[in-house]
N, C-alpha and C positions, 0 to 999 in steps of 0.2 A: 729438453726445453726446461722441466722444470728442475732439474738439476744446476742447469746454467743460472737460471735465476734466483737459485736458494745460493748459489755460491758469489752469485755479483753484490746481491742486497746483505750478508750478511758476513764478507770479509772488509766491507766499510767501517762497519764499528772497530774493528778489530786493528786497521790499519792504522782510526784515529785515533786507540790506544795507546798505539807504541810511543805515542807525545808525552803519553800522559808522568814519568818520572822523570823525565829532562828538565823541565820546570825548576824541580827542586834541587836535582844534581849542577845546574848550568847556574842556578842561583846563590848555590853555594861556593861552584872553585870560583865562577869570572865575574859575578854577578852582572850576567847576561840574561836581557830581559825572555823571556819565557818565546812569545810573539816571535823576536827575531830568531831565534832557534828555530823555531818549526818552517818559517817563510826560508831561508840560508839552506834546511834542509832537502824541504820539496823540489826546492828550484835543482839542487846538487842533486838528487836524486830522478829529477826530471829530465834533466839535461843528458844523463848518462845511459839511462832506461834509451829515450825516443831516440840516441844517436846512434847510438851502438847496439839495441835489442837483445835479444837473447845471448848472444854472445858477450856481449859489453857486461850484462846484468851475473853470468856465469863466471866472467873471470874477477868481476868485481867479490861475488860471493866467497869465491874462493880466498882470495886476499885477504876480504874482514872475517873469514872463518880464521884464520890463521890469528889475525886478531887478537881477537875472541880467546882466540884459544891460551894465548900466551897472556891475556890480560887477567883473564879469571885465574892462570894461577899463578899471580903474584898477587891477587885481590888475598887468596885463599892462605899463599905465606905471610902476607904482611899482619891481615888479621889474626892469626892462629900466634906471631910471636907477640904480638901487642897481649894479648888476652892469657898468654900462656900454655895454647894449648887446648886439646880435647873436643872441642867445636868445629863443625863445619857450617855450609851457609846458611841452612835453612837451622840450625839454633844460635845465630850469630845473632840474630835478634834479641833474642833473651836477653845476652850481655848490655846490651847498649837499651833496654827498657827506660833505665831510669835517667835517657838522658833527651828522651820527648815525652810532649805530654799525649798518648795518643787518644785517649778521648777526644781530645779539640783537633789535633793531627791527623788521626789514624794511623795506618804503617808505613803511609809512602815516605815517611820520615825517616823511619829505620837506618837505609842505606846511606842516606848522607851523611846523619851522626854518624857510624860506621866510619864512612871515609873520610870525615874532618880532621879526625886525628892523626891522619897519614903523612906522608911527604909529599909536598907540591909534585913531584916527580909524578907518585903513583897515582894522584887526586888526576892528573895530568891525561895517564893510561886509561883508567876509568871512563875517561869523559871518552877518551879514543875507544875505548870498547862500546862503550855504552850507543856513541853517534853507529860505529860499523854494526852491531848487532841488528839496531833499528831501521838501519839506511838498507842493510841486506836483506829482512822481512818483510820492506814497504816495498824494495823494488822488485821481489818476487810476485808478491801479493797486488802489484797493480799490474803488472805484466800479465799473470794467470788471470784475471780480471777482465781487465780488455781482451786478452785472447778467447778468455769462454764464451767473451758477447758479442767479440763480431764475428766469431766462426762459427759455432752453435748457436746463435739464435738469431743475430743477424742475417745470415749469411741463409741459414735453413727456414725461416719463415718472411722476411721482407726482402731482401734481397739476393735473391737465388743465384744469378749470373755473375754476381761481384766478384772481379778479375781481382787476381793478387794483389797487384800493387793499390789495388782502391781496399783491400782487407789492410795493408797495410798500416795504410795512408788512417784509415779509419782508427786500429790499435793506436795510434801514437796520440790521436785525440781524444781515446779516453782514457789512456795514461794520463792523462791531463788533468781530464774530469775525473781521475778517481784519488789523484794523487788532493785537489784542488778541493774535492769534498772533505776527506779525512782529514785535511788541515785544517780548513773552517771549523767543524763538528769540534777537533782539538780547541781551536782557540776559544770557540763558546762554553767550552767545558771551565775552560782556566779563568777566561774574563766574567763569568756569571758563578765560578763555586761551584757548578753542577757536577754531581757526582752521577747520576744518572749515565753518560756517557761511557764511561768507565764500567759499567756494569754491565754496557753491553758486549763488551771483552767474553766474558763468560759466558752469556749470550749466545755469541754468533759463534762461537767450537761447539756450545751446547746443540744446537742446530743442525749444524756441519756434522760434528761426529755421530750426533744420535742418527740423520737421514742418511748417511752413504757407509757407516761403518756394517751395518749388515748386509744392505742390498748389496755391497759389496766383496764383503765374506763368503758368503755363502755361493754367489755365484762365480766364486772362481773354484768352488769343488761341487755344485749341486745342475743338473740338467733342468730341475723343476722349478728353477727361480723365475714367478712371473711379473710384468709392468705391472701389475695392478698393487702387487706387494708392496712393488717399489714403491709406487703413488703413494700408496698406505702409510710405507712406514715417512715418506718426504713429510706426508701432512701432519701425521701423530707429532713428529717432534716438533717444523715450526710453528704449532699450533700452542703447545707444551710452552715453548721459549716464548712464546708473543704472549702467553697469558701471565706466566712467569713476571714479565715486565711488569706490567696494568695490575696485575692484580695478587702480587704475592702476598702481602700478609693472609689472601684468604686458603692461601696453601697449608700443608701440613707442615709444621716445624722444618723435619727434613728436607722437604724441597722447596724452600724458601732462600737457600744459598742457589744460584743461577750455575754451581758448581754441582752441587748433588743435583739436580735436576738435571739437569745435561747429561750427569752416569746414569739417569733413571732414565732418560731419553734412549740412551747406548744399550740399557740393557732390555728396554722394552723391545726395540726394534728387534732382537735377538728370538724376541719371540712372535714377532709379528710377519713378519717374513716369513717363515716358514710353515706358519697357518693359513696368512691369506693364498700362496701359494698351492695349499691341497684345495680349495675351493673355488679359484680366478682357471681360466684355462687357460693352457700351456703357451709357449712360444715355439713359435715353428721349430721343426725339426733339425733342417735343413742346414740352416745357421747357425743354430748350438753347436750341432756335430760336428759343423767345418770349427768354432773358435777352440772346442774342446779336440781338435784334432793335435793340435802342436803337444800334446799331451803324451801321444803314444811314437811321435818321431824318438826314434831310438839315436843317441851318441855316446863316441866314446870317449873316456877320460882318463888320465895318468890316475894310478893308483894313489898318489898323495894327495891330489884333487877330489879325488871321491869319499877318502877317509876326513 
């Protein structure tokens, strides 16, 4: 339950990120207003999620992976012969410094100078990469969304009996509401300047990664991982991330980035798990034994498979 809940409430921010550099990319090749980008998006994105589900969202993935993939490297040719050379993406910024102001900007600026100076053609891929990248992480992350909340929490504390097709019936209406929320959040982000929104980006993985990266490590090689740990280490980080927000300047330099914070979240749990666990008492026997059995089923394998 409260896994479900840390993972519904805080891949919201995250899904209304992925708005957040189309603004400037969409305003730059078509000068397309911000608003209809994200509304043209959700809807496309909604339509194909609720019709097609898992399956629809899987081959779609696949398709903008492909994308994706061929897009970035003609991002990576185009830039490297325009500049000469020697650079890849993450110091391609550097080049292009002197041609925003980023104090008044920041960096979201970066990439579009970058791409200004391209060929319509590649300005063109870009934008096709850029919509496939976002359209394939919104439609995973509403899907995993509505599934963790009407099956795990739904399904396990209010409505016990809920026949499939009413689980169904239920995911496709908060595909709606999750896709319907991240869009709003997005657009009060662009139409009020709020940068707040955009921070919770780093936020809600800082959250995510700190609560389930250890309870989950560990207890895929350890018999002695207990709930109580788990609980522990859930609360420690979204306690961490929420204070994070409200109250960062009173943090230490270092964890003032919503980014070091979230590795200090990751690394804490590292140690919190495996203390609270010598002092919580066990988890029955019974049922470790049988998950930790698939362990010892012995198969065989071609010797080039094994090597």
């Amino acid at each position: 339950m409260g896994a479900s809940a840390i993972i519904c409430v805080f891949l919201i921010p995250y899904t209304a990120s992925l708005y957040n550099g189309l603004s400037r990319l969409f305003g730059m090749a078509f000068n397309i207003d911000y608003s209809v980008c994200i509304i043209l998006m959700a809807v496309l994105t909604a339509i194909y999620v609720i019709a097609g589900g898992y399956m629809a969202t899987a081959i779609n993935d696949f398709i903008q992976g492909i994308i994706m993939l061929l897009g970035i490297s003609a991002v990576i040719v185009a830039v490297l012969k325009s500049k000469g050379g020697s650079y890849f993406l993450g110091g391609f910024g550097r080049l292009f410094s002197d041609r925003i102001d980023v104090n008044a900007n920041g960096y979201d600026f970066v990439v579009p100078a970058m791409l200004s100076g391209l060929s319509l053609l590649l300005i063109a891929l870009v934008v096709i990469l850029v919509l496939s990248a976002s359209m394939s992480t919104l439609s995973s992350l509403v899907i995993a969304s509505s599934s963790i909340l009407t099956i795990d929490f739904l399904k396990e504390l209010v409505f016990r009996k809920m026949e499939e097709k009413k689980q169904v019936f239920t995911m496709r209406i908060l595909i709606v509401v999750f896709i319907a929320v991240s869009s709003v959040l997005a657009l009060i982000q662009y139409k009020s300047s709020v940068t707040f929104i955009a921070q919770l980006m780093g936020v809600s993985w800082g959250v995510l990664a700190g609560s389930f990266l250890s309870p989950f490590m560990y207890a895929l090689y350890s018999r002695n991982v207990t709930k109580a740990s788990c609980w522990v280490c859930f609360l420690f980080s979204s306690v961490l991330m929420i204070a994070n927000i409200f109250f960062r300047p009173s943090f230490p330099v270092i964890m003032q980035s919503p980014i070091n914070c979230g590795a200090i979240a990751m690394l804490a749990g590292l140690v919190i798990v495996p203390v609270v666990s010598l002092f919580t008492p066990k988890p029955d026997k019974k049922p470790v034994d049988n998950a930790f059995a698939c362990y010892e089923v012995r198969t065989e394998v071609a010797r080039k498979t094994s090597l």
